[in-house]
C-alpha positions in Angstrom: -75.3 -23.3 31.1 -72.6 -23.3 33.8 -70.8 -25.5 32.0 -71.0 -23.6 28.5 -69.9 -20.3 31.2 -66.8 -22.9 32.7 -65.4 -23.6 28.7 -65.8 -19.7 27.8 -64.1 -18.9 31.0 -61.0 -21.6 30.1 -60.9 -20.2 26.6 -60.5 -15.9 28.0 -57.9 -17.8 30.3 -55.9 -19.2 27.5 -56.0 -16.3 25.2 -55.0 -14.0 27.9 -52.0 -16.2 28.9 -51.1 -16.6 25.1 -51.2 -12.6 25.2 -49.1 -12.9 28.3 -46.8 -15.0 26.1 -47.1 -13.2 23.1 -46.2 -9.6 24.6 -42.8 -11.4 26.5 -41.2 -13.1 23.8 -42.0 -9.6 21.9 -40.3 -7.7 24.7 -37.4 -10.3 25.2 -36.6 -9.6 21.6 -37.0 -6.1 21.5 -35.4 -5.2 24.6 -32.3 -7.2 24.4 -31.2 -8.0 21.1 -32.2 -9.3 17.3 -29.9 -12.7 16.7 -29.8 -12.3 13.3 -27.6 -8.7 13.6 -25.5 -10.3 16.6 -24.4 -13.5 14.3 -23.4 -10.9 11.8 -21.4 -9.1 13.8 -19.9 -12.4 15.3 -19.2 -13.7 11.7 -17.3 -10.0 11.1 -15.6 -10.6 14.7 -13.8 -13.5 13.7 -12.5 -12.7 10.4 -10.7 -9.7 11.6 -8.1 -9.1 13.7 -7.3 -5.6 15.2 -5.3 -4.4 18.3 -8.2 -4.0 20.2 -8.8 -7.6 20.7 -12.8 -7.1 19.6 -12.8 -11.3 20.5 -13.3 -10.6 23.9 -15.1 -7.6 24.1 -17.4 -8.4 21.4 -19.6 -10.7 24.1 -23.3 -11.4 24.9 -26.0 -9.2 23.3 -24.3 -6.3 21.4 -27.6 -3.7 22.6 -29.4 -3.5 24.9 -32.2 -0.7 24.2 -30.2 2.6 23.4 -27.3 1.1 24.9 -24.2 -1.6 23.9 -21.1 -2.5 26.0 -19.8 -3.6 22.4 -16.8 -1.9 21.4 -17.9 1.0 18.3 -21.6 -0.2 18.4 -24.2 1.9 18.6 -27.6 1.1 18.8 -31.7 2.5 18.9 -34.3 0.5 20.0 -32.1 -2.4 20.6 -31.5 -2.1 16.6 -27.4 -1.8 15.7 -27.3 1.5 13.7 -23.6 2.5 14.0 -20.4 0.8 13.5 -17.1 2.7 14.2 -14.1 0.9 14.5 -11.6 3.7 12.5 -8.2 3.5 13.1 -7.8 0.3 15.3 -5.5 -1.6 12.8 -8.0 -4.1 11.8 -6.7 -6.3 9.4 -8.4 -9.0 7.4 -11.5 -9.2 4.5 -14.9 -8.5 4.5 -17.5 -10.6 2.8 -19.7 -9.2 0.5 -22.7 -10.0 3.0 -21.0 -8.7 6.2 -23.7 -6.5 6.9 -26.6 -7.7 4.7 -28.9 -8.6 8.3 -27.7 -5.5 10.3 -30.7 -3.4 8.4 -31.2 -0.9 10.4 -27.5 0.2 9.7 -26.9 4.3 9.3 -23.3 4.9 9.8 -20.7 2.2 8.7 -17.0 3.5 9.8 -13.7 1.6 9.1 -11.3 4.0 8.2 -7.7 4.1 8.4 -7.2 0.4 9.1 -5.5 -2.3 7.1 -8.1 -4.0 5.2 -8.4 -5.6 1.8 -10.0 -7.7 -0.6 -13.2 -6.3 -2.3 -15.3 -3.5 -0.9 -18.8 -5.2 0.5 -22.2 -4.9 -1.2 -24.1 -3.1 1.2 -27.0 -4.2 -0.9 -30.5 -3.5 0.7 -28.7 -1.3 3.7 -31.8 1.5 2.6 -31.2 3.4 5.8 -27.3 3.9 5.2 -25.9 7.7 5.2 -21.9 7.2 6.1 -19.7 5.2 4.7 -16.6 6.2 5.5 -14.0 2.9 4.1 -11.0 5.1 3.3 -7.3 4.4 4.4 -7.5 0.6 3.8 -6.4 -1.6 1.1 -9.7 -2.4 -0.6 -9.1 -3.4 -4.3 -11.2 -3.8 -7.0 -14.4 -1.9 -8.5 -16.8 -0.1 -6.5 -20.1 -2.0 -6.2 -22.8 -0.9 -8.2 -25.1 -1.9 -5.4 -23.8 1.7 -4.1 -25.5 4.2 -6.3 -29.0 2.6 -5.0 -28.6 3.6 -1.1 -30.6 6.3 -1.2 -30.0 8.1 2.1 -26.3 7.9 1.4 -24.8 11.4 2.6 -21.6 10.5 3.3 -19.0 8.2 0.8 -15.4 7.9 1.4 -13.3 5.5 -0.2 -10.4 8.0 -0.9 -6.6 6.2 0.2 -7.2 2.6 -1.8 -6.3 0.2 -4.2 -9.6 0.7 -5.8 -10.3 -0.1 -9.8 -12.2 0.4 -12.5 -14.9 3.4 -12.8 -16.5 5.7 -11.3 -20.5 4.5 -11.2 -23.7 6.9 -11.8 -24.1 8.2 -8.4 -27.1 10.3 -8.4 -28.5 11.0 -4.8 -29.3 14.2 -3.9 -29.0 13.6 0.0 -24.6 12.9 -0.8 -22.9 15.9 0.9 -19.2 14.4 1.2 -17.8 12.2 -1.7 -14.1 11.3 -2.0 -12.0 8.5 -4.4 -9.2 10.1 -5.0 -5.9 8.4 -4.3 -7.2 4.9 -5.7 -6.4 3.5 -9.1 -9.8 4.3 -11.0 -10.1 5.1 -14.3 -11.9 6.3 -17.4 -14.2 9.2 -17.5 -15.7 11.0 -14.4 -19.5 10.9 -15.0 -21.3 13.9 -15.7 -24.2 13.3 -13.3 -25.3 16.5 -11.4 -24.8 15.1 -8.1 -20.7 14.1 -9.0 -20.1 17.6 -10.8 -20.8 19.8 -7.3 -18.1 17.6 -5.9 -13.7 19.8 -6.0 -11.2 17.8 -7.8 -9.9 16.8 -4.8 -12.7 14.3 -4.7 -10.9 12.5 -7.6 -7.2 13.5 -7.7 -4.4 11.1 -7.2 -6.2 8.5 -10.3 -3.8 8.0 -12.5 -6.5 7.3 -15.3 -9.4 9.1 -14.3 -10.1 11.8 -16.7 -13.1 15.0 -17.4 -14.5 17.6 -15.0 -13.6 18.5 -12.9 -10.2 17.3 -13.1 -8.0 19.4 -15.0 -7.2 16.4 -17.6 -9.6 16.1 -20.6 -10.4 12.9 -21.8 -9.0 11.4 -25.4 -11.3 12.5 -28.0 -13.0 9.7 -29.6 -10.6 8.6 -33.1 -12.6 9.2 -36.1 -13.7 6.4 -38.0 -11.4 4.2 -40.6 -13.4 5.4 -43.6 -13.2 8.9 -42.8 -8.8 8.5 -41.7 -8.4 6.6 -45.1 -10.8 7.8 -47.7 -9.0 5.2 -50.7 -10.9 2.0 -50.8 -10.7 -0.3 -54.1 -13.8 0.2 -54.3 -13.1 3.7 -55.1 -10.1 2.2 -57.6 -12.4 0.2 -59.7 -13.4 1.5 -62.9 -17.3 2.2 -63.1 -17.9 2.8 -66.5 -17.2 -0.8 -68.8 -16.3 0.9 -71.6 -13.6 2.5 -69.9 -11.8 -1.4 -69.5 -9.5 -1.2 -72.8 -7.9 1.3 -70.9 -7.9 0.0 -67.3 -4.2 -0.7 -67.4 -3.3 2.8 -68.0 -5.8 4.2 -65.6 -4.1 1.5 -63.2 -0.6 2.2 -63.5 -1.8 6.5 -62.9 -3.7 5.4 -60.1 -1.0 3.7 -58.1 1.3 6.4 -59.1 -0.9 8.9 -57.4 -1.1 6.6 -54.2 2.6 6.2 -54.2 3.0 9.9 -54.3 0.4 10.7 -51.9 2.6 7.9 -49.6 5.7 9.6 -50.2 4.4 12.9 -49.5 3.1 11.7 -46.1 6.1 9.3 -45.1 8.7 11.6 -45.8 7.8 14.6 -43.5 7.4 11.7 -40.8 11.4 10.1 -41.7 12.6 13.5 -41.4 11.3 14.5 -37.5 12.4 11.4 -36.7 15.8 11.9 -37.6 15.7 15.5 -36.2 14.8 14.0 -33.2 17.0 11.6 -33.0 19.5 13.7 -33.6 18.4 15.8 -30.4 18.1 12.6 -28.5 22.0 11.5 -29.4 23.4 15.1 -28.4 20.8 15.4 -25.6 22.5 14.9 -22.2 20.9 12.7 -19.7 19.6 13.7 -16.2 23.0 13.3 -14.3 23.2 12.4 -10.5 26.9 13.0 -9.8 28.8 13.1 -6.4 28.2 16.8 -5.9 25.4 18.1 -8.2 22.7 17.3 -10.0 21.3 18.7 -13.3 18.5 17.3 -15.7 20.3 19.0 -19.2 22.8 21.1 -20.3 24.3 24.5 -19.9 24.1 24.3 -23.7 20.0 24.0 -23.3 19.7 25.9 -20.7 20.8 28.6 -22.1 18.8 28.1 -25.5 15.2 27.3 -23.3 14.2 27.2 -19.9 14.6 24.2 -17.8 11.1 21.8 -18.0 9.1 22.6 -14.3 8.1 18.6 -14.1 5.1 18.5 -11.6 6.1 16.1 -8.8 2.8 14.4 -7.3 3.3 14.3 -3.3 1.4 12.3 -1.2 1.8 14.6 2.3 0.0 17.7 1.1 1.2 19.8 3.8 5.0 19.0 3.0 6.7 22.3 1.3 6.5 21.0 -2.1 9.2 21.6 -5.3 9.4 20.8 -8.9 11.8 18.4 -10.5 13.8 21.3 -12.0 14.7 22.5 -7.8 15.4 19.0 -7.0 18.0 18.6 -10.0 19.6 21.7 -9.3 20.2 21.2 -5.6 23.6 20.5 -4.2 23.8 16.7 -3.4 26.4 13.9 -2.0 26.7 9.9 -2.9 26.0 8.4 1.0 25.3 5.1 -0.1 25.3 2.5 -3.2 23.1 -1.1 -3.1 21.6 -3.4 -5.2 19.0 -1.2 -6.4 20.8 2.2 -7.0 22.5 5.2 -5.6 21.1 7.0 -2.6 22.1 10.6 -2.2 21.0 13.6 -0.3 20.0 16.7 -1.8 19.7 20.1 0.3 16.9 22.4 -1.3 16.9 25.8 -1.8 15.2 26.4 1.7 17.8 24.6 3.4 16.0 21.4 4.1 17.3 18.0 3.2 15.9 15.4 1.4 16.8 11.6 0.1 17.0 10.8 -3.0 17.2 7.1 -4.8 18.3 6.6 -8.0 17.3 3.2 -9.1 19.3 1.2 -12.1 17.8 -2.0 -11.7 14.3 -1.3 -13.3 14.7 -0.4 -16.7 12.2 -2.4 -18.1 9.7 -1.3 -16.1 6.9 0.4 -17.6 5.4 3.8 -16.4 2.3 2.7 -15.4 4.0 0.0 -13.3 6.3 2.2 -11.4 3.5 4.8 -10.7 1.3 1.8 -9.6 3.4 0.4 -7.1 5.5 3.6 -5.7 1.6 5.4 -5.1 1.0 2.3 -3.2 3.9 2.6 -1.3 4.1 6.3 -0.5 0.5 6.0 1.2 2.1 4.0 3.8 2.2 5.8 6.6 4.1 4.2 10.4 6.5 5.7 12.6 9.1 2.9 11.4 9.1 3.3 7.7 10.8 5.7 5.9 7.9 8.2 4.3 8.5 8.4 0.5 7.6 12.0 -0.7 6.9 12.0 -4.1 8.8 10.4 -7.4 9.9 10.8 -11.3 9.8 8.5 -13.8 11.1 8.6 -17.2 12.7 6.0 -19.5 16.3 6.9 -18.7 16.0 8.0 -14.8 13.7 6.6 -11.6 14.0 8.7 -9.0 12.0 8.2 -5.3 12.3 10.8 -3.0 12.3 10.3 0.9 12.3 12.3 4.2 15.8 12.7 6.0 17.4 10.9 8.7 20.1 12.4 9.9 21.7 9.6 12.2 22.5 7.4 9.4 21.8 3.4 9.3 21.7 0.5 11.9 25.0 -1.2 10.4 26.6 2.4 10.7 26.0 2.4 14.4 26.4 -1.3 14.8 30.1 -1.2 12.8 31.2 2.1 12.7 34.7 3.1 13.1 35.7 3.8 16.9 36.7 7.0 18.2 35.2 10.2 20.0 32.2 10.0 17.5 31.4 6.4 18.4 27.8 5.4 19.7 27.4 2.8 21.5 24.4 1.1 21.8 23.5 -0.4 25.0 20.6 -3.4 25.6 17.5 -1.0 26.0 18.7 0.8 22.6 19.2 -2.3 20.9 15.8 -3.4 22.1 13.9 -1.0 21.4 15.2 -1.2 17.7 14.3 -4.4 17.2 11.0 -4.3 18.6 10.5 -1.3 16.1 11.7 -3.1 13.2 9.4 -5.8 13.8 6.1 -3.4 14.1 7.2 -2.1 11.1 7.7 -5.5 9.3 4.1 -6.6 10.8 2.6 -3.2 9.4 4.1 -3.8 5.7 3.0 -7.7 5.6 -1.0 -6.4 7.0 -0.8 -3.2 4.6 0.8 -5.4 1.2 -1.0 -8.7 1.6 -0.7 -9.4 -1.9 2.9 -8.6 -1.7 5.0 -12.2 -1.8 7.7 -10.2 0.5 6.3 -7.0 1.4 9.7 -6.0 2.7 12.1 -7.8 0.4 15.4 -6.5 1.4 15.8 -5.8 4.6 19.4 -5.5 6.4 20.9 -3.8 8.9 22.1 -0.8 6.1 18.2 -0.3 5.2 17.1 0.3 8.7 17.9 4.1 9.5 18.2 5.8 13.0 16.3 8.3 14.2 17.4 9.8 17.3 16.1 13.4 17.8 13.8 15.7 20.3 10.8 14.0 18.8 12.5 10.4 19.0 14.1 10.7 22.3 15.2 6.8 21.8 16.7 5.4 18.6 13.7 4.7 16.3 14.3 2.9 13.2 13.0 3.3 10.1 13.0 0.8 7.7 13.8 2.1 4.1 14.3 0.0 0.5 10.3 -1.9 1.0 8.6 -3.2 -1.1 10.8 -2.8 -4.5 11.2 -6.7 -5.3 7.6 -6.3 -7.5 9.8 -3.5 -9.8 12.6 -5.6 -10.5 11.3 -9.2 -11.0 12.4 -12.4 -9.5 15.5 -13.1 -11.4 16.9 -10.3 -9.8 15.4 -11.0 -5.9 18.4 -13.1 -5.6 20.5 -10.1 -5.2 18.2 -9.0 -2.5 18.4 -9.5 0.9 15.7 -11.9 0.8 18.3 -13.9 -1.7 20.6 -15.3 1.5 17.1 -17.1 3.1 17.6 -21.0 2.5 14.7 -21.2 0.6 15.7 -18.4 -2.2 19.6 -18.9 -2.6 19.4 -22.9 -3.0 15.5 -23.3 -4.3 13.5 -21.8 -7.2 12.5 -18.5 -6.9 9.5 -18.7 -8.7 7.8 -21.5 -6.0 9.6 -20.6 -3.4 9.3 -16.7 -2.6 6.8 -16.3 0.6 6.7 -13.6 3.4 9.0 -16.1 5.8 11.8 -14.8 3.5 11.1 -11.6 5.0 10.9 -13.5 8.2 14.2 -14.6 7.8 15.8 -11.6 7.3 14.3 -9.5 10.0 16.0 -12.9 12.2 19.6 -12.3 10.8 19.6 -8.6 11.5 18.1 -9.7 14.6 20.9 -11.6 15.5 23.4 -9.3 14.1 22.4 -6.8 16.4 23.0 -9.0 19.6 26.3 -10.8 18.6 27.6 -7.4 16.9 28.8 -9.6 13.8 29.3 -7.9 10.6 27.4 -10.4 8.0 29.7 -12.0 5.2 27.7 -12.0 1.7 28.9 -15.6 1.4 25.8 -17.9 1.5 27.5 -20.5 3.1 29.1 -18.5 5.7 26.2 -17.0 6.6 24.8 -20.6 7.5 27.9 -21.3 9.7 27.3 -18.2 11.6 23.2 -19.6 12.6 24.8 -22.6 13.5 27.5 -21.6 15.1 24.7 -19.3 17.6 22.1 -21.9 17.9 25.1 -24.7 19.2 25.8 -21.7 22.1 22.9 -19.8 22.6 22.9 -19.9 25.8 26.6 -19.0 26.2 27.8 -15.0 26.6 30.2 -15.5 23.9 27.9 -15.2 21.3 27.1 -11.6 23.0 28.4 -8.7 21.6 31.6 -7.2 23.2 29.3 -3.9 24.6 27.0 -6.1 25.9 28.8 -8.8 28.0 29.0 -5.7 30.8 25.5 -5.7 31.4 25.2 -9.5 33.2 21.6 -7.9 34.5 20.2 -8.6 30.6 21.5 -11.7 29.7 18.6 -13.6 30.3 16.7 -11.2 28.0 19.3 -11.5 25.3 19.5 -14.8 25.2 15.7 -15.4 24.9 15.5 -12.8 21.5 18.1 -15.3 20.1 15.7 -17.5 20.5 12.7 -15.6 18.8 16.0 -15.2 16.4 16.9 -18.7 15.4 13.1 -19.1 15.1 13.0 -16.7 12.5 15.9 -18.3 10.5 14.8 -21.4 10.4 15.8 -23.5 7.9 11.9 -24.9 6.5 10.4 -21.4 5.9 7.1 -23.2 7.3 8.4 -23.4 10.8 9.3 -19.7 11.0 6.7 -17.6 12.4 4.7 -14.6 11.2 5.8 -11.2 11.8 2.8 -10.9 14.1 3.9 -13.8 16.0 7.1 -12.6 17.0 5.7 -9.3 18.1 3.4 -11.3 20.4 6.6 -13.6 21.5 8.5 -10.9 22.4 6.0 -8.8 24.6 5.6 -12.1 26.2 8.8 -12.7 26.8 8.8 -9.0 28.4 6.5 -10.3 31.0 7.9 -13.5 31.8 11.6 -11.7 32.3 9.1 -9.1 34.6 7.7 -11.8 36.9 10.8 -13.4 37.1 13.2 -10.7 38.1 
């Protein structure tokens, strides 16, 4: 009996102290954190990069309870629930199962960063109600896995590269839905939930069409029976007695058809002549030294002048049509490789930029839309905004903002006299440190780009120096145009004098550390105060000629030789310089690299003064 007492006494023992276990290992994994959403968030950790260096602060469990130390995590019941990290210029892709263990996931936030590849899955995120994914560089369809989160309230994928079209999205709980600005296209579906949405929910497509855009779709073409009613079937004669005289019925047959032919064809010759009558004595859009007009006084005075829409991508800009924008006074200020820039003053007194581009005539519309859109969503202090554009077969037009302090090689080699700015070592500095956060934010925001840049020099980096840019600011202007005119004519670009271009083929050869390159020779230019020949081979002597004395002032520019304080700084950009021109484009570094090279150099120069 007391033994019988002894075992049942063991076994309450044991279950209580497997209870004991039971309710610890619950309350180490509720309390702290669930592995599976922490490895997730590690595996998105280290395929992104961002400014806020998420590698060290993403660390240890990411929630504790209601609480994380985690950088744009939020969390309930040790559960993640919230990730925010909008606007911290994440770059990199997501997988399509990023997020697939973080279940209990309600508000997913990565706006305004630099992000591409596809969009993720979300697939089997039930509890999901924001997704805000705009402002990146996403590409390709929209997942279909999306119309099946069924708390989704919130959905913005507006300021993409986005594809395709537009899935059945039928959730009563969505309150906030945006696309537009993306590349989408066909017809708008005519659920219940999509039709409560404005058309700004979908502008900015250029092939989206239906409700509630104002842009009906094409009617459906009738079918081939109906547009050509004469079969032979309808030729052949159907009573055999009739055949002694199917030769005569033949030969009135195909007289009918031929006349029926005639009557149609010969309407059709006769516009086309008419209008290529009016095309011959039809002036072209002219962009002259002083004016510009888009036809004749001659046609001007028979009809009014077209009011082309121009699309805009700041919205709060004063806009104008493309009839203002030809009639506004304007003056040559510059002529490159791709066209004539001039600038325009508007009937409100404002100025504007305007490039005329010659060196893209066979590109198509859809092609120039595609890539300028792309472009004019770019948005950094050190590139040049584009405003808006016009394309038609004989005339490309893209329209900047205005800087009045005209370009880098303008203040670099300028004529001397009263008007004369000189540039001293913090000027120059700060130039070149914006010109490379500008080249690192075109090569993260056009990773698909083989040069994002493509043509950057010394004449395509503008000055501003005003009450909101108290310092000079550059602005780098002429990006990303190499896709529009093909590689045969990159040669002529400035990306044509890198090593790799000017004595290689183009067609294997043509990488981002062209871009590299050039951002090292105008580098370079601006320290030694060189104007650059267009000779290749000079151009070559020159690096060499720096590299054998790179430590020697004579390579200095005359204004800079004064300040003896700031050699040691100088001479240690040339050396970020000749990095960047290297002659093997693989030992060049990224643009990100020599961002990071420089603010180190900052430091050292810091600790050793």
């Amino acid at each position: 009996m007391q033994t019988n007492m002894t075992t049942l006494l063991i076994i309450l023992f044991l279950l209580l102290l497997l209870l004991v276990l039971l309710l610890h290992v619950n309350n180490v994994n509720g309390s702290e954190f669930f592995h599976e959403e922490r490895d997730s968030l590690i595996q998105l950790r280290d395929s992104l990069t961002s400014i806020s260096n998420l590698h060290s602060n993403w660390t240890g469990p990411p929630c504790h309870k209601d609480q994380s130390r985690w950088l744009g995590i939020t969390c309930s019941d040790s559960h993640v629930i919230g990730i925010d990290l909008q606007g911290i210029e994440l770059t990199g892709t997501l997988l399509s199962t990023s997020f697939q263990n973080i279940t209990f996931l309600t508000n997913l936030s990565l706006s305004n960063n630099a992000l591409h590849g596809d969009l993720p899955t979300l697939k089997g995120l039930v509890h999901l109600r924001v997704v805000s994914l705009s402002k990146n560089r996403f590409f390709g369809s929209i997942p279909i896995e999306y119309v099946s989160l069924s708390n989704i309230s919130q959905l913005e994928l507006q300021d993409n590269l986005l594809n395709g079209s537009i899935p059945l999205f039928e959730q009563q709980s969505l309150v906030i839905f945006n696309v537009s600005y993306n590349f989408l296209q066909g017809k708008i579906p005519q659920t219940s939930v999509l039709q409560r949405f404005p058309s700004s929910s979908f502008d900015n497509n250029l092939e989206l069409c239906g409700k509630p855009l104002n842009k009906p779709c094409n009617v459906t073409s009738q079918t081939q029976d109906q547009d050509h009613p004469v079969s032979s079937s309808n030729l052949a004669p159907s009573n055999p007695s009739a055949s002694s005289s199917s030769s005569t019925k033949s030969l009135e047959v195909w007289s009918l058809v031929l006349i029926a032919i005639a009557a149609v064809i010969l309407p059709i010759l006769v516009i086309i002549c008419i209008l290529c009558y009016k095309r011959r004595h039809k002036k072209p859009i002219k962009l002259g030294y002083n004016h510009m007009e888009s036809v004749s006084k001659e046609q001007n005075s028979k009809k009014k002048t077209m009011n082309v829409e121009l699309e805009f991508f700041d919205k709060e800009r004063q806009m104008f049509d493309l009839d203002e924008l030809l009639r506004s006074s304007a003056e040559m200020i510059g002529k490159g490789k791709l066209g004539i820039t001039y600038k325009a003053r508007m009937q409100s007194g404002s100025f504007l930029v305007v490039k005329r581009l010659k060196a893209m005539n066979g590109v198509t519309r859809h092609e120039f839309a595609h890539q300028i859109q792309l472009l004019g969503r770019l948005k950094h202090e050190n590139l040049l905004q584009i405003i808006t554009y016009y394309y038609s077969n004989e005339e490309k037009l893209v329209i900047y903002e205005h800087v009045p302090n005209g370009s880098l090689f303008q203040l670099l080699h300028g004529h001397e006299g009263e008007g004369k700015v000189h540039l001293n070592w913090e000027a120059r500095k700060h130039i070149i440190k914006g010109i490379a956060r500008g080249m690192v934010y075109l090569h993260q925001s056009l990773p698909n780009d083989e040069v994002p840049h493509g043509n950057l020099k010394s004449s395509n980096v503008l000055i501003d120096h005003s009450n909101r840019y108290p310092y000079f600011s550059p602005k780098l202007t002429d990006f990303g145009m190499q896709l529009l005119v093909g590689k045969a004519y990159t040669r002529k670009l400035a990306v044509g004098k890198s090593p790799e271009v000017s004595k290689g083929d183009i067609r294997d050869q043509l990488t981002v550390k062209a871009d590299v390159f050039c951002f090292g020779i105008v580098l370079l230019e601006m320290i030694t105060g060189k104007v650059l020949s267009e000779n290749e081979e000079e151009v070559f002597e020159w690096l060499k000629m720096i590299s054998d004395n790179k430590w020697s002032t004579e390579i200095l520019d005359s204004e800079l030789v004064v300040e003896k304080g700031k050699h040691m700084e100088m001479f240690k950009l040339v050396g970020i310089g000749l990095e960047c021109v290297a002659m093997e484009p693989e030992k060049r570094p990224l643009m990100s690299e020599v961002v990071r090279n420089m603010e180190e150099k900052d430091e050292e120069i810091t600790m050793w003064m």
